[in-house]
C-alpha positions, 0 to 999 in steps of 0.5 A: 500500500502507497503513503499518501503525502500531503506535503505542505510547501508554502502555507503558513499554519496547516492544522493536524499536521498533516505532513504524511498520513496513509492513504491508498491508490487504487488502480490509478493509470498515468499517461506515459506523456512528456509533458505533465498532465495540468489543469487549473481553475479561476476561482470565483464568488457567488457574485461572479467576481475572480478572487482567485486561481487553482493550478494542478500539475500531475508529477508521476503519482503525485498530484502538485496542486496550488490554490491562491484566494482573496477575499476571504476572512482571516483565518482558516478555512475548509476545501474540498473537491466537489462531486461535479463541475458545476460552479451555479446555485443548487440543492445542499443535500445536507440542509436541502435548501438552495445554496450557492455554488450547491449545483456542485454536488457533495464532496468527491468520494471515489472510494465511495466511504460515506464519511468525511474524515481528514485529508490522509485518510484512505479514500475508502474511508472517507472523501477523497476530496477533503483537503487541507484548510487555507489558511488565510492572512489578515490582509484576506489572502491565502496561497496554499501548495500540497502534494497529494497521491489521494487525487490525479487528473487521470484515473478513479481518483480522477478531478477533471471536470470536478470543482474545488470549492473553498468554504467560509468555516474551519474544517473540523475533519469528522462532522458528516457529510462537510466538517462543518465548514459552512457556506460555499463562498468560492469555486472553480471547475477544474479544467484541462489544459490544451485540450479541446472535446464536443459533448453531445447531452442526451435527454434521459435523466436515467438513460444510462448510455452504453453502446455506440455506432456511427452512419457516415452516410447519414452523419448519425451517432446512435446511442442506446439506454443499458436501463430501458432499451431507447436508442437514440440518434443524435445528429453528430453536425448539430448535436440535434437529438431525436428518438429512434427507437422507443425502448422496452420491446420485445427483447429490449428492455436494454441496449449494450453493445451497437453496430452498424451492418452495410444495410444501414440496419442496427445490431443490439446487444440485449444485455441480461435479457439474452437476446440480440436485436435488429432494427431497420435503418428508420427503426422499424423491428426486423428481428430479434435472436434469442441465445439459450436460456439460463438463469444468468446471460448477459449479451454485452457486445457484438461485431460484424466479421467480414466473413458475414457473420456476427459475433457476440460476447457474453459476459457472463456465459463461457461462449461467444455466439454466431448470427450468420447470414440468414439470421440464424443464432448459435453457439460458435465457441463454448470459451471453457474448452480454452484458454479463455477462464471466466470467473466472478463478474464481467468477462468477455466484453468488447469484440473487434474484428481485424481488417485481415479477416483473419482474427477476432480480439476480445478484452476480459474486463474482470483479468484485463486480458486481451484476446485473438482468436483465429476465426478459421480454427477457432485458435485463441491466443492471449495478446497482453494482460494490463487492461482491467476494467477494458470495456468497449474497443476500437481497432483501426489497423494495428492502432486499438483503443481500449475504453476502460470503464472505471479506470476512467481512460482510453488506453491506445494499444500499438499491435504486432502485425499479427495482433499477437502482442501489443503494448500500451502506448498512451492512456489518455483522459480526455477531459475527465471521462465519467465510467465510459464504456465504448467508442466510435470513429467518426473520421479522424475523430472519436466518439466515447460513451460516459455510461456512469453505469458505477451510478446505477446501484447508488450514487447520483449521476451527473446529469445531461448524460453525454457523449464526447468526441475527440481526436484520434490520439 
């Protein structure tokens, strides 16, 4: 286990001197880059008015953060890193009242501990958000510099796209849920530098996106709902977003995994209803397969293989089924006669096929291993481990982008010729990814799926949902 320093530069008085204290990383991921990983924030007051800056540098595990503020009162005052990048008035769950800078949210819990406690604690025993109080100087100024591996700009501890908050009392580092810190009196979103992204919000307040495709002849990205089955089309030039297919038919009552065949016709995962789905380039139903029944099934991901077939993940049975040509569904390869373990949890998620037409890869999400199989004689062969929680994949020639869904990353993996290895060459961000699950290439860019599907068993999800698109890297 890692120690997690706070390490105080130049602040003056930092209270319950905290100069090195435990804490725990948790599969934290950093990009191999040259140039550190930064972000900052303009820190403002209810009124609009700049009174301050954040500046957040990533050095390897550590995270160099810099807060200068003014117009505060002497004395010292609580921080903290807030749950969403919402710096506008909102509900304060703690008093249910409306509040300044309350869009916010609560405080940052990536170890989802329910308890405010002192900045070394571990994250899985309270916030990682709390951090230590500014101190204040009687001419109303503060500069504060720490050093913390509780929080990065990458990752599940991950802050992009989050907002730091400074409040108006001390922070006493034990009262639930904020230290008794009082009202929120200055905020700044948390914002990458050097990077550009265009969000596209999908109306569903509960919609939990999860698969994408893309029609390059009709300029549509099409998302689908992993809670009740809607597929939506958004217009990928305006962002204009319409439904496509009303989700809870036959079969549907979710959508994972999507694509696109050369007919225009739309291929969807059916998730723990077993089945895969089919439906007309206007929407109409065309079929609906269903795999064998068992008590557990989850039909996670599919691809059409340039041999005519489509093949598909289930990430809960040991098999990868056929759909051949004249809709006909089978079981292709039963995964328990190879290499290929399942165990507890997610398994076998997503599925590509490679431009040959020689192989198919597919991550395991629960070991992070990636997979060939040779789809002439059913060979398989592991390509590399290191890609836990690898969710939804694109290949574009030896180039594979692998969405790891609570890493918080898209990982880009650089294959041999014959796909049979691969290493990582970049994880990367964004700027600041939401449990993202799949992706698409629209040309020289990409589309991710922020799923937040980690909100589906608790927690708040943070609302539009969207999709995000950014150059290929």
């Amino acid at each position: 286990m890692s120690k997690s320093i706070f390490k105080t530069l130049a602040l003056g008085t930092l209270a319950l001197g905290l100069a090195s204290v435990g804490a725990q990383i948790v599969n934290m991921t950093m990009p191999p880059a040259s140039t550190p990983l930064s972000a900052s924030a303009v820190l403002r007051n209810p009124q609009g008015q700049t009174v301050g800056s954040v500046r957040m540098v990533q050095n390897g595990m550590n995270l160099q953060i810099t807060v200068r503020s003014s117009g505060l009162t002497p004395g010292q005052h609580g921080m903290h890193v807030h749950e969403f990048g919402r710096c506008i008035p909102g509900v304060d769950a703690a008093i249910n009242e409306v509040v300044a800078f309350g869009g916010a949210g609560g405080h940052f819990d990536p170890g989802k501990s329910g308890n405010h406690d002192s900045p070394g604690a571990e994250n899985e025993d309270g916030h990682g958000g709390d951090l230590p109080m500014l101190n204040v100087g009687a001419d109303g100024t503060a500069t504060l510099n720490i050093s913390t591996d509780k929080l990065s700009l990458t990752g599940e501890n991950g802050i992009l796209k989050r907002s730091l908050i400074i409040h108006a009392q001390p922070d006493d580092y034990k009262s639930d849920p904020s230290g008794m810190t009082g009202a929120r009196e200055q905020c700044g979103v948390l914002e990458r530098a050097n990077f550009n992204t265009r969000d596209y919000t999908l109306p569903g307040l509960q919609d939990f996106p999860e698969g994408v495709a893309y029609s390059s002849s009709k300029n549509v990205i099409y998302t689908g709902s992993a809670t009740n089955g809607t597929i939506y089309a958004i217009n990928a030039g305006t962002g204009a977003v319409s439904k496509f297919s009303e989700g809870g038919a036959k079969g549907r009552t979710s959508a994972l995994g999507l694509k696109l065949d050369a007919k225009g016709q739309l291929w969807i995962a059916g998730g723990a209803a077993g089945t895969v789905s089919i439906l007309s380039p206007d929407g109409a139903p065309v079929a609906v397969l269903e795999t064998p029944k068992s008590p557990n099934p989850y039909i996670n991901d599919l691809i059409l293989a340039s041999d005519g077939n489509v093949y598909v993940t289930d990430s809960s049975r040991p098999v990868i089924f056929k759909v051949s040509p004249d809709l006909k569904l089978s079981k292709w390869l039963e995964l328990d006669r190879t290499t290929i373990k399942y165990g507890p949890g997610i398994n076998l998620n997503g599925i590509i096929a490679t431009p040959d037409g020689k192989y198919l890869l597919s991550v395991q999400l629960n070991t992070g291993e990636l997979w060939r199989i040779d789809l002439k004689t059913k060979a398989v062969k592991k390509v590399m481990g290191g890609l836990m929680n690898g969710d939804g994949l694109l290949l574009e020639g030896r180039t594979l982008y692998v969405v790891r869904n609570k890493n918080q990353v898209v990982s880009k993996v650089n294959l041999s010729a014959d796909y049979g290895s691969g290493r990582i060459t970049l994880e990367e961000p964004l700027e600041g990814l939401r449990f993202p699950t799949t992706l698409a290439s629209i040309g020289g860019d990409a589309v991710v799926v922020q799923g937040q599907l980690d909100k589906l068993q608790g927690g708040t999800p943070e609302t539009p949902f969207k999709l995000t698109r950014f150059k290929k890297f």
